[in-house]
C-alpha positions in Angstrom: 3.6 -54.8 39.6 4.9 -51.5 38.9 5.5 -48.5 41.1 4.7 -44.9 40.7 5.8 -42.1 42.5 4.6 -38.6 42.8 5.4 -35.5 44.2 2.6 -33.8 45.9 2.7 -30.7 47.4 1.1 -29.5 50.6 0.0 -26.0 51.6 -0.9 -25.0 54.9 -4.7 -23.0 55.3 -4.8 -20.0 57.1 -8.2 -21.2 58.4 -6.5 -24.8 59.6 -6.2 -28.0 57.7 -3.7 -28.5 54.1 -4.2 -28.9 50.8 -2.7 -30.9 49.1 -1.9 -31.3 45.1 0.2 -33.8 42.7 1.3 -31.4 39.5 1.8 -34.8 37.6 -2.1 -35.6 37.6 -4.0 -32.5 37.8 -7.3 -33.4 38.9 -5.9 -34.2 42.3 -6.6 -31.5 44.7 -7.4 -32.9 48.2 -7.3 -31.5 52.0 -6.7 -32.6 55.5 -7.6 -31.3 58.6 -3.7 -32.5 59.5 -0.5 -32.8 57.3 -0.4 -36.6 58.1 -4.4 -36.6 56.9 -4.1 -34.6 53.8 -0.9 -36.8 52.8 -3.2 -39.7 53.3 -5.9 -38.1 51.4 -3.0 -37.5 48.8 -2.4 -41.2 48.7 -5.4 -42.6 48.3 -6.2 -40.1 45.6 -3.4 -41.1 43.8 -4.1 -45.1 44.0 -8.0 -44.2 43.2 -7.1 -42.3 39.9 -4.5 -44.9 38.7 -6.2 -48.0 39.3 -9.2 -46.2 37.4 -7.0 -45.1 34.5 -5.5 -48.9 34.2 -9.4 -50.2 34.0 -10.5 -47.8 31.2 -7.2 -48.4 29.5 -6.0 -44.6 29.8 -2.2 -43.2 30.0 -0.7 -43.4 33.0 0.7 -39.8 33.9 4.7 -39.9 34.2 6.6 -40.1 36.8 10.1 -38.9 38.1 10.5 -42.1 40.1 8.9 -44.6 37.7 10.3 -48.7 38.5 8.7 -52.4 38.1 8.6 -54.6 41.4 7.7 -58.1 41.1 
């Protein structure tokens, strides 16, 4: 199983809550109502778009961190 790591970034709103965006894979733009909830968010963005890619057979975005576990 390989492992991918990305850096998301997380901005604080002036109204409350963080968004939250990975630069590697640009359709990922989530929020939070908390830091820990938007990284979360992040997360599970981030496994919901690769698993998707790997089942319709598209490229998987690069990564700086990019390693095989078995």
């Amino acid at each position: 199983m390989e492992l991918h790591n990305y850096t998301a970034f997380f901005e604080p709103l002036v109204e409350g809550g963080y968004n939250a965006v990975v630069p590697a894979i640009p359709e990922i733009r989530t929020f939070g109502e908390t830091l820990d909830d938007a990284k979360a968010m992040a997360e599970d963005a981030i496994r919901c778009y690769l698993e998707s890619a790997m089942q319709l057979g598209e490229e998987i975005p690069a990564t700086a961190s990019h390693c095989a576990h078995s």
